[in-house]
Residue frames as qw, qx, qy, qz and C-alpha x, y, z in Angstrom:
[[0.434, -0.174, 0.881, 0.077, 14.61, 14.59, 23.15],
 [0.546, 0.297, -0.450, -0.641, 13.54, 13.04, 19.84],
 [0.862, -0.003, 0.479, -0.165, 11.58, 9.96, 19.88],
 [0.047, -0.191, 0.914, 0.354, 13.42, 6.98, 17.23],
 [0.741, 0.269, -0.300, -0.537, 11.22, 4.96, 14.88],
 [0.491, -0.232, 0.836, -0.079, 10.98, 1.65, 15.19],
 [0.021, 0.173, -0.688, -0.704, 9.77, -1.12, 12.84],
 [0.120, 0.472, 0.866, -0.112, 6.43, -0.30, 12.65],
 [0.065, -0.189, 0.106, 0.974, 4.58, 1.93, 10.94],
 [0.470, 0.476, 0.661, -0.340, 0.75, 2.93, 9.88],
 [0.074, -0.066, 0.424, 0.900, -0.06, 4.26, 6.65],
 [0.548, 0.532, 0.363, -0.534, -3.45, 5.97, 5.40],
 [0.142, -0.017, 0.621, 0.771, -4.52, 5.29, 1.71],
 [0.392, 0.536, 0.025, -0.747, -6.84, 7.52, -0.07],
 [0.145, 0.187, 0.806, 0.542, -8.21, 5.89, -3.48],
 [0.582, 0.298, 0.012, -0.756, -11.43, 6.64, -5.39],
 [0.608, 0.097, 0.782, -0.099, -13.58, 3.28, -6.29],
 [0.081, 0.257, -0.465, -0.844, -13.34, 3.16, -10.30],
 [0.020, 0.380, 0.863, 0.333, -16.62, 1.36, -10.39],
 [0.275, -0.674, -0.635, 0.259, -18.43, 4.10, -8.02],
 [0.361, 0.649, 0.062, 0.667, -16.41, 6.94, -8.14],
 [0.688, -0.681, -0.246, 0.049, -16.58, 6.52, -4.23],
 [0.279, 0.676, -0.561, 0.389, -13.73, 7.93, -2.62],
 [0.905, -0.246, -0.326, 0.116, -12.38, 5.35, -0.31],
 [0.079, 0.648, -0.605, 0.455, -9.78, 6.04, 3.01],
 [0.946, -0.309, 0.014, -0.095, -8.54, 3.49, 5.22],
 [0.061, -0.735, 0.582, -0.342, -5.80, 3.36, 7.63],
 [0.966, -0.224, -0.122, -0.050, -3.65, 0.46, 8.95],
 [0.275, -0.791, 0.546, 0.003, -0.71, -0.82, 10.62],
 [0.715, 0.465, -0.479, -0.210, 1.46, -2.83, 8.63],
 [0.194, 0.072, -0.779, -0.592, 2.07, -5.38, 6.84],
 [0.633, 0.416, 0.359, -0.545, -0.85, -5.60, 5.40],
 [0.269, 0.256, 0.730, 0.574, -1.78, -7.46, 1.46],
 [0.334, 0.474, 0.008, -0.815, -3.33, -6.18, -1.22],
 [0.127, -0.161, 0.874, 0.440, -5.47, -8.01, -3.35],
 [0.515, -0.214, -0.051, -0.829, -8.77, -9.11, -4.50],
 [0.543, -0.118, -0.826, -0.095, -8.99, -11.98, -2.64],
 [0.436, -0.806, -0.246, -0.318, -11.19, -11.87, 0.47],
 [0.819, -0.360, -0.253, 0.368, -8.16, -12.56, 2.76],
 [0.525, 0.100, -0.075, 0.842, -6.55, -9.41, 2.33],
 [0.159, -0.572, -0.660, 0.460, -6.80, -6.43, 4.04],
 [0.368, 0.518, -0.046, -0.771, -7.58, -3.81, 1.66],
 [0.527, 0.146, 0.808, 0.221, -9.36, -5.95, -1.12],
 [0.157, 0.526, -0.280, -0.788, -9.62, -4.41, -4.44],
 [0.748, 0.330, 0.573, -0.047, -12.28, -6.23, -7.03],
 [0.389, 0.780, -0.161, -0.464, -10.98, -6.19, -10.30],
 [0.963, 0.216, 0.103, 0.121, -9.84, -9.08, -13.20],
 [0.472, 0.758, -0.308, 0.329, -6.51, -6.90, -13.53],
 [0.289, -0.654, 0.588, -0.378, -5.38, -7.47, -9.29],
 [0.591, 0.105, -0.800, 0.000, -4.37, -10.98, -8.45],
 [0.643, -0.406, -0.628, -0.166, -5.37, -12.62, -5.37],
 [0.547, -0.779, -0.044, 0.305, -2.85, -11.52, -3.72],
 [0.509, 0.819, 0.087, 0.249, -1.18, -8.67, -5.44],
 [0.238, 0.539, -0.437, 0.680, 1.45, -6.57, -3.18],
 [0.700, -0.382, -0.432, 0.420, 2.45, -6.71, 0.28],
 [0.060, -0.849, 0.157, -0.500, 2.84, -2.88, 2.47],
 [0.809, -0.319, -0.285, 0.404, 5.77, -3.93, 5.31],
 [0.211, -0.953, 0.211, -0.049, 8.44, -2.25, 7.15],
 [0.913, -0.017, -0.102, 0.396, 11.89, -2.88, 6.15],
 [0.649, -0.135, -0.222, 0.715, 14.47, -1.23, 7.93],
 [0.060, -0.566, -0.421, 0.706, 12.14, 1.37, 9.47],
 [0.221, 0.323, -0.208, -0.896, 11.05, 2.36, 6.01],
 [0.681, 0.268, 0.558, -0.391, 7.87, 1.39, 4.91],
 [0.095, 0.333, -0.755, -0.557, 7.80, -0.38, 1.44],
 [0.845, 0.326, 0.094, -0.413, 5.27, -2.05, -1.23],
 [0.289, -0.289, 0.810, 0.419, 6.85, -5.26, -2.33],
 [0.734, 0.243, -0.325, -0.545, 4.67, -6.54, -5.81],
 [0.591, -0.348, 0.709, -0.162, 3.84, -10.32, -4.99],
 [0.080, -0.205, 0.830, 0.513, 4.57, -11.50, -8.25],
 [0.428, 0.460, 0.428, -0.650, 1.94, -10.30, -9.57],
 [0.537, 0.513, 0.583, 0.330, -0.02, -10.76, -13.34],
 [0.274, 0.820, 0.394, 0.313, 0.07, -7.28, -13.98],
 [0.573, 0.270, -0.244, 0.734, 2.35, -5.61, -11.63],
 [0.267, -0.842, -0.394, 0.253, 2.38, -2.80, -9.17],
 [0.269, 0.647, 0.124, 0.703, 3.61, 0.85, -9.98],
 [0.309, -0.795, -0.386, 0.351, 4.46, 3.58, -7.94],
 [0.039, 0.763, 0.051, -0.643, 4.61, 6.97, -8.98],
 [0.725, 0.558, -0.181, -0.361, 3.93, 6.09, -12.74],
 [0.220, 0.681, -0.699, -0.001, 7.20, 3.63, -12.45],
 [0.929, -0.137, -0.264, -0.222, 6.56, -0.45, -12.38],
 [0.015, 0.583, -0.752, 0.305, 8.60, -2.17, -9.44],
 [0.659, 0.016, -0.735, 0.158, 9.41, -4.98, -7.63],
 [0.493, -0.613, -0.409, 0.462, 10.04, -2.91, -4.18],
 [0.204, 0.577, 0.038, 0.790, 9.87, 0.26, -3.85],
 [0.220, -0.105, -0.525, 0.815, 10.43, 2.71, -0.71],
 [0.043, -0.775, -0.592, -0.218, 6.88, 4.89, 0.50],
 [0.156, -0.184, -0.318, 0.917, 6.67, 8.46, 1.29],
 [0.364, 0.670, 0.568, -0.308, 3.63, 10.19, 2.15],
 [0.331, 0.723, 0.104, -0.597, 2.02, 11.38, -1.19],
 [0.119, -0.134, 0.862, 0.474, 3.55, 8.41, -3.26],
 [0.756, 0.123, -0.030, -0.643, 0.71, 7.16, -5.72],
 [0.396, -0.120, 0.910, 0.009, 0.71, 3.02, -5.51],
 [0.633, 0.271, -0.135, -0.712, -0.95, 1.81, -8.64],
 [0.237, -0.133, 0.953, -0.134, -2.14, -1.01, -8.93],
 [0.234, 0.463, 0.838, 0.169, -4.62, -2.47, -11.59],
 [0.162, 0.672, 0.291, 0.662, -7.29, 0.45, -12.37],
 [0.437, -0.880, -0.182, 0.028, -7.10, 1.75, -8.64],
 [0.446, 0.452, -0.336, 0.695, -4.38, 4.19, -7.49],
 [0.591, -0.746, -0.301, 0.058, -4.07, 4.96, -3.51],
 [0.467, 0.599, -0.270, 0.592, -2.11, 7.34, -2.34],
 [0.724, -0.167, -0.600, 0.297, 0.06, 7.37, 0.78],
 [0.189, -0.846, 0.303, -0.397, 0.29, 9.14, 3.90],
 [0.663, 0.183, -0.616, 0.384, 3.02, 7.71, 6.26],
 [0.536, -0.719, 0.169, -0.410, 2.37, 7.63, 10.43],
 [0.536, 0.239, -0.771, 0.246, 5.47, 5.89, 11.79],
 [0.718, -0.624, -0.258, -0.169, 5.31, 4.79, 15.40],
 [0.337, 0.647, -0.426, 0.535, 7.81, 5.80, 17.91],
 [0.718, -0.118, -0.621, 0.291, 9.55, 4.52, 20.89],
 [0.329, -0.859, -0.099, -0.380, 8.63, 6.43, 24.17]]
């Protein structure tokens, strides 16, 4: 029996801090924002990310970055979007940080 996907789904992202050169990981279950305001849950300091920059959701069991009309935009794999599907080992850019994705869906027992 194969377990189904529902709409929910975690994702790890990997980045490296471009002021530190820290490598950063940090796993969540979506939707989650992205911005540098403190309310969001991966918060990225930098004059190039808006307050609240992109949005990581689940739309129709496939996980997706939506850009929240942003000043500068959001990119994934070198290519600026609006929405765009994830799969693990996309690269989300986004100002001078890039995070790349792994994908852990959850499944219905």
């Amino acid at each position: 029996m194969t377990p189904e996907t529902n709409d929910a789904a975690s994702l790890r992202l990997l980045w490296e801090d471009p002021s530190t050169g820290e490598p950063v990981e940090q796993m969540h279950v979506l939707p989650i924002t992205i911005g540098r305001g403190n309310s969001n849950a991966i918060v990225l300091n930098s004059n190039r990310i808006s307050r609240e920059h992109a949005r990581l959701e689940v739309e129709n069991g496939q996980p997706i970055v939506r850009d929240l009309a942003s000043t500068n935009g959001t990119s994934v794999n070198g290519q600026r979007v609006t929405l765009s599907p994830l799969n693990d080992g996309d690269l989300i850019q986004i100002g001078p940080f890039s995070l790349t994705v792994d994908v852990f869906p959850f499944y219905d027992l």
